[in-house]
C-alpha positions as CSV (number, residue, x, y, z in Angstrom):
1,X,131.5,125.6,134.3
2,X,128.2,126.5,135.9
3,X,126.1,126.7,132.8
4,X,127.5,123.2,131.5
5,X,127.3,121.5,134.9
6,X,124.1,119.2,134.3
7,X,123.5,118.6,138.0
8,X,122.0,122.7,137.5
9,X,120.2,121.9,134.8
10,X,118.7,118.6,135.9
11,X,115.3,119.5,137.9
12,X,114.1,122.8,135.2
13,X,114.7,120.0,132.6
14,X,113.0,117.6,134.2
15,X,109.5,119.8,134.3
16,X,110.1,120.9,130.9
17,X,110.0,117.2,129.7
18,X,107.4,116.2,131.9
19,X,105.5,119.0,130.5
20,X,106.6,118.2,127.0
21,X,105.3,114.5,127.1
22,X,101.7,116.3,128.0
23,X,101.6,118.6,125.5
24,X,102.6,115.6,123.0
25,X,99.8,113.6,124.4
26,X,97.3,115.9,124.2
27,X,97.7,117.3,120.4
28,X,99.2,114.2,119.3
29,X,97.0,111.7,119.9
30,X,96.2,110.7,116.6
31,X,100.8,110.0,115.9
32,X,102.4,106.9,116.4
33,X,105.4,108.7,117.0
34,X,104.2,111.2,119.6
35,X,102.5,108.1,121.6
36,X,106.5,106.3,121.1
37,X,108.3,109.7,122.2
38,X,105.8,110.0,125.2
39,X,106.9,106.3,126.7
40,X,110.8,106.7,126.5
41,X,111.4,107.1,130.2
42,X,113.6,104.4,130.0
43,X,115.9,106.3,127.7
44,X,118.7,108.1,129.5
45,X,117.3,111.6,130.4
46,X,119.5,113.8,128.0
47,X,118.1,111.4,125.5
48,X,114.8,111.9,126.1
49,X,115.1,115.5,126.2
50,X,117.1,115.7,123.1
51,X,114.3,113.6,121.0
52,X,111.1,116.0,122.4
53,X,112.8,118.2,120.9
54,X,113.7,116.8,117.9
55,X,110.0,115.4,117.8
56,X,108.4,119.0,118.7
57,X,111.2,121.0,115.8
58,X,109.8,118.4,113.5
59,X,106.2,118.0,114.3
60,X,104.8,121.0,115.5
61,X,104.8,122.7,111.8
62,X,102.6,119.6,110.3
63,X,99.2,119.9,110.5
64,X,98.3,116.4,109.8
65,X,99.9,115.2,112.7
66,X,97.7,117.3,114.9
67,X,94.2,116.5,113.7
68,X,91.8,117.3,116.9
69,X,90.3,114.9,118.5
70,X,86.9,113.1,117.0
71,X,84.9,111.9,120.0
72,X,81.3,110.7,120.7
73,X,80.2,113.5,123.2
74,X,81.6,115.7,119.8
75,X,79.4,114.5,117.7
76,X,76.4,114.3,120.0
77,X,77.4,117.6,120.8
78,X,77.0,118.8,117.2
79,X,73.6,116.8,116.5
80,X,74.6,115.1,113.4
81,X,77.5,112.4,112.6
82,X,79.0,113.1,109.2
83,X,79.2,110.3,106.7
84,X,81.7,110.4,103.6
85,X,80.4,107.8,101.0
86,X,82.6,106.8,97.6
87,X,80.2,108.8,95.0
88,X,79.9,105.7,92.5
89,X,77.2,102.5,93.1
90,X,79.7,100.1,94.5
91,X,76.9,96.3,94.2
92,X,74.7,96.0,97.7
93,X,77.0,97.4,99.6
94,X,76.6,101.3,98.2
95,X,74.0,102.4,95.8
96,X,72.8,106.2,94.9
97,X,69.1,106.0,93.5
98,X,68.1,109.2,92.5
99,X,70.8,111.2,94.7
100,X,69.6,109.0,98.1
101,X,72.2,106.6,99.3
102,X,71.2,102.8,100.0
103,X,72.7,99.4,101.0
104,X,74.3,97.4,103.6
105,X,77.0,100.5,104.3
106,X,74.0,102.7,104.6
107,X,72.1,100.6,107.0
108,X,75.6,100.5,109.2
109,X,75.9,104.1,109.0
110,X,72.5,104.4,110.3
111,X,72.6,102.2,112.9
112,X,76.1,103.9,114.2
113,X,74.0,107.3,114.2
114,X,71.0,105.4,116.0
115,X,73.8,104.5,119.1
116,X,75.1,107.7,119.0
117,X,71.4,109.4,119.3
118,X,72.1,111.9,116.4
119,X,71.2,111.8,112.5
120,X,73.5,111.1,109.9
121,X,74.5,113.2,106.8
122,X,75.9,111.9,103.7
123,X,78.8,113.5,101.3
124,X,79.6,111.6,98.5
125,X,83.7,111.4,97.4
126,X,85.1,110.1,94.5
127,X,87.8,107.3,95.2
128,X,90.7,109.0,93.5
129,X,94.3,108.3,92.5
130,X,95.6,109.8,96.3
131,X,95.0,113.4,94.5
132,X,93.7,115.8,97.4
133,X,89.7,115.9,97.8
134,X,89.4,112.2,97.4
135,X,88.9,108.8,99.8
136,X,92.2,106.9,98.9
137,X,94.2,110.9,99.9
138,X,92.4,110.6,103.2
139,X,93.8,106.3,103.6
140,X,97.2,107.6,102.4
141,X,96.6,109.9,105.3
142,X,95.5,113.4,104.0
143,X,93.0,115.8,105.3
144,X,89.5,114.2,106.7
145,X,87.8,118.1,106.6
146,X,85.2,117.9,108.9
147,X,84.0,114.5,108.5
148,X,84.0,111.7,111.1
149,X,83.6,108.2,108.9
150,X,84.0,106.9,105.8
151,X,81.2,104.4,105.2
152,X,82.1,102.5,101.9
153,X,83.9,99.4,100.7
154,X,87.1,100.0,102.1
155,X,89.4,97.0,102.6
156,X,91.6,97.1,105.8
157,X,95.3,97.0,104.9
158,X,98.4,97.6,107.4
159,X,99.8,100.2,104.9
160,X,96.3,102.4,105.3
161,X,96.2,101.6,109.1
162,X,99.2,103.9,109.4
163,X,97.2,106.7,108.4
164,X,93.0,106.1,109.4
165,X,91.6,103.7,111.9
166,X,89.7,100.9,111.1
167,X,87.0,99.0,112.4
168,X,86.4,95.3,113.4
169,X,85.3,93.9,110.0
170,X,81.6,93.9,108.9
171,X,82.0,91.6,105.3
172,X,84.7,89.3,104.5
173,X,85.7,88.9,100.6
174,X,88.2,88.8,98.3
175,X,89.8,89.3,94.8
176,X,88.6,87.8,91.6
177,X,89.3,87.1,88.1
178,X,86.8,88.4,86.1
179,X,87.3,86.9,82.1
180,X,85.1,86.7,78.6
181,X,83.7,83.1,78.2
182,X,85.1,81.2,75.9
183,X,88.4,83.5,76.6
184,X,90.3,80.8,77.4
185,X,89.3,77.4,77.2
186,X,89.9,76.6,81.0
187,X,89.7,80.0,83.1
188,X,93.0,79.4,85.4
189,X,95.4,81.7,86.3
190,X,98.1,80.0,84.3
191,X,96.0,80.2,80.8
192,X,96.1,83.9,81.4
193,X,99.2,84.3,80.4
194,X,100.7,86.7,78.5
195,X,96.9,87.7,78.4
196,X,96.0,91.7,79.5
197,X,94.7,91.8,82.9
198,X,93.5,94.8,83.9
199,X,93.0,96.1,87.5
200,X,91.8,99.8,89.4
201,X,94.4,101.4,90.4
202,X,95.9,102.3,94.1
203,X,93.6,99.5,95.0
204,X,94.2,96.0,96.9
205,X,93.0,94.5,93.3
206,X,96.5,96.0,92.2
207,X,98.4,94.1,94.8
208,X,96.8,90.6,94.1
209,X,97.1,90.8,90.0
210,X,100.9,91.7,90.9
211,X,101.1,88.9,93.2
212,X,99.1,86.3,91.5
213,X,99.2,87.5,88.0
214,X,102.8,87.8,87.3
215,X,103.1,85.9,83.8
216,X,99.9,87.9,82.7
217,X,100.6,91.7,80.9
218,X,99.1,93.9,83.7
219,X,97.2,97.1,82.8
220,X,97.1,99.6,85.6
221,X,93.6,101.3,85.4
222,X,92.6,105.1,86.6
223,X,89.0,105.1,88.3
224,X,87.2,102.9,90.3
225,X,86.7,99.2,89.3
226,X,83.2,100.3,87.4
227,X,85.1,101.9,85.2
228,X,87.7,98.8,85.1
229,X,84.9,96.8,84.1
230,X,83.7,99.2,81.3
231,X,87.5,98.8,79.8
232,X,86.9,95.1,79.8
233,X,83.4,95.5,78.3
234,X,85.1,97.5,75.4
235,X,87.8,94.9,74.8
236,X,90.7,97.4,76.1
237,X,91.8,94.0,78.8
238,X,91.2,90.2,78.2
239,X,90.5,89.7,82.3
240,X,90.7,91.9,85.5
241,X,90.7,91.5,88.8
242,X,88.1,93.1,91.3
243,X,86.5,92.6,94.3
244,X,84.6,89.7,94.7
245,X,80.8,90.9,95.2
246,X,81.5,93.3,91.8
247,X,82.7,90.4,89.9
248,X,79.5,88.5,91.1
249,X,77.0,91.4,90.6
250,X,78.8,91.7,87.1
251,X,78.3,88.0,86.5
252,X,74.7,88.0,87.1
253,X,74.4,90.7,85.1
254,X,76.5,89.5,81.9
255,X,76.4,86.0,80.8
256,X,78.9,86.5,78.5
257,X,81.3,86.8,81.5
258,X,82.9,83.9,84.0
259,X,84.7,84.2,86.6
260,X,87.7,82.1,88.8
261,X,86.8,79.7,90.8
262,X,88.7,80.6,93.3
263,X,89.2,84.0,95.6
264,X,93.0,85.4,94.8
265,X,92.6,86.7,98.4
266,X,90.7,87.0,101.0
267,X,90.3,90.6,102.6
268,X,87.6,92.2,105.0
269,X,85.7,95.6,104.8
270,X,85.2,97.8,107.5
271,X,84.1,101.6,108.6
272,X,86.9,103.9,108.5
273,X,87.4,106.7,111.6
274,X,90.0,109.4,111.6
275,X,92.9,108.0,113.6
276,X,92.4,110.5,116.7
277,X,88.9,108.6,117.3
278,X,88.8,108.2,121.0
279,X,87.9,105.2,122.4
280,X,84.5,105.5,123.5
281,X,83.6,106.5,119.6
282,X,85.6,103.3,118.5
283,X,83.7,101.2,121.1
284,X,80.3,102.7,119.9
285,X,81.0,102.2,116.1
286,X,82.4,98.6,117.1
287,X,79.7,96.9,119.3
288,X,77.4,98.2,116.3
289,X,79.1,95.7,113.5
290,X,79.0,93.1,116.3
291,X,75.4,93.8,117.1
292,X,74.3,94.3,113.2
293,X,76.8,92.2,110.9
294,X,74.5,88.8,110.9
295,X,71.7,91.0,110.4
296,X,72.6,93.0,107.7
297,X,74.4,89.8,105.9
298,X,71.3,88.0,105.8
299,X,69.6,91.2,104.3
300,X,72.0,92.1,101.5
301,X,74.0,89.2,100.4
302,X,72.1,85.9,101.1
């Protein structure tokens, strides 16, 4: 009867799940679910103590969930904030001249690097299908390395904000249709059709042509949308759909194209941080787009 009687029990449990709810706090900082099983206090007690330890079976084994800690004395501590930057020209926002990166997510990067009082280095990623080694495996939540921001032209979506955090929003956009003149004799989303629309894959392009596009024949694309838009060049889709500043570089570019007069969506860009940022980092990277997005708008886009 002693070992079952709770009343024993009660006080040794007590410090082990006060002791529990730091250790969950402190390596799990960057989990949604440590933060939930930290604030269950209102739970009865054997329930608390049952789900730490369900949490810490289940957890502890992952190393994803554990990610340290990227903060600002960190990286001001190491001299040097670490950049990851998609490795294809992506309009004004990303371009790589001769192996040096420019644009407006360069000049951000910079300007993050200038508040933080440390340089910035550059590693260049492809964008991937979610395979390992690439940006969309890190937004589906896979390893970071040792890298503390992606700087590119990543939309912010819910489903990605699971897994990285994201910053207030430095450009506002959307999807386009990007077609052949003379395609169609009036470019609207209802004369496409039964017409091939083509779209990157694992991309928010994909999720407006499958919203917006559902009477069309959709083409699922590997690569990035450059490589979308070489499949339209070479007759492989009649339209696709792609971000809004690629669909207007491509315009300017090719006459023979026209786009839709009209945004499918309308989505925002920002810098991506590993979720265990801490605040002070976030703050930093944050008061930076507020301080530079005018600036930088007027520079690259108008």
């Amino acid at each position: 009867m002693f070992l079952w009687d709770y009343t024993v029990w009660e006080a040794p449990c007590q410090l082990f799940w006060e002791r529990g709810v730091v250790l969950v706090m402190q390596f799990g900082k960057n989990c949604l679910c440590a933060q939930r099983v930290a604030s269950f206090p209102s739970r009865s007690f054997r329930e608390r103590s049952f789900l730490l330890l369900l949490f810490l079976f289940l957890c502890l084994p992952n190393p994803r969930i554990w990610a340290s800690e990227v903060s600002a004395s960190a990286i001001q501590e190491r001299g040097v904030l670490r950049v990851l930057l998609e490795d294809e020209d992506w309009a004004y926002f990303l371009q790589w001249g001769e192996g040096k990166p420019s644009g407006l997510c360069i000049d951000l990067a910079e300007a993050v690097g200038e508040a933080l009082g440390v340089p910035v280095s550059y590693e260049p990623l492809p964008w991937g299908n979610n395979e390992d080694g690439t940006i969309t495996a890190i937004l589906q939540g896979g390893p970071w390395g040792p890298f503390d921001m992606i700087a590119s032209a990543v939309t912010a979506t819910p489903e990605r904000a699971r897994w990285v955090y994201f910053s207030e929003p430095y450009a506002f956009l959307g999807q386009m249709v990007l077609a052949r003149r003379g395609e169609v004799r009036v470019l609207s989303l209802e004369n496409l059709k039964n017409k091939r629309v083509g779209f990157p894959r694992n991309t928010t392009s994909e999720i407006a042509a499958r919203n917006f596009l559902i009477s069309s024949r959709l083409v699922s694309l590997s690569g990035d949308a450059v490589s979308t838009f070489q499949a339209f060049r070479e007759g492989l889709v009649d339209a696709i759909v792609i971000d809004s500043p690629l669909a207007v570089s491509f315009l300017k570019q090719y006459p023979e194209t026209e786009v839709l007069d009209k945004l499918l969506t309308r989505e925002s860009y920002a810098l991506v941080l590993p979720l265990s940022s801490d605040m002070e980092y976030k703050n930093i990277v944050n008061r930076v787009i507020a301080e530079q997005r005018v600036f930088l708008e007027n520079r690259w886009v108008r």
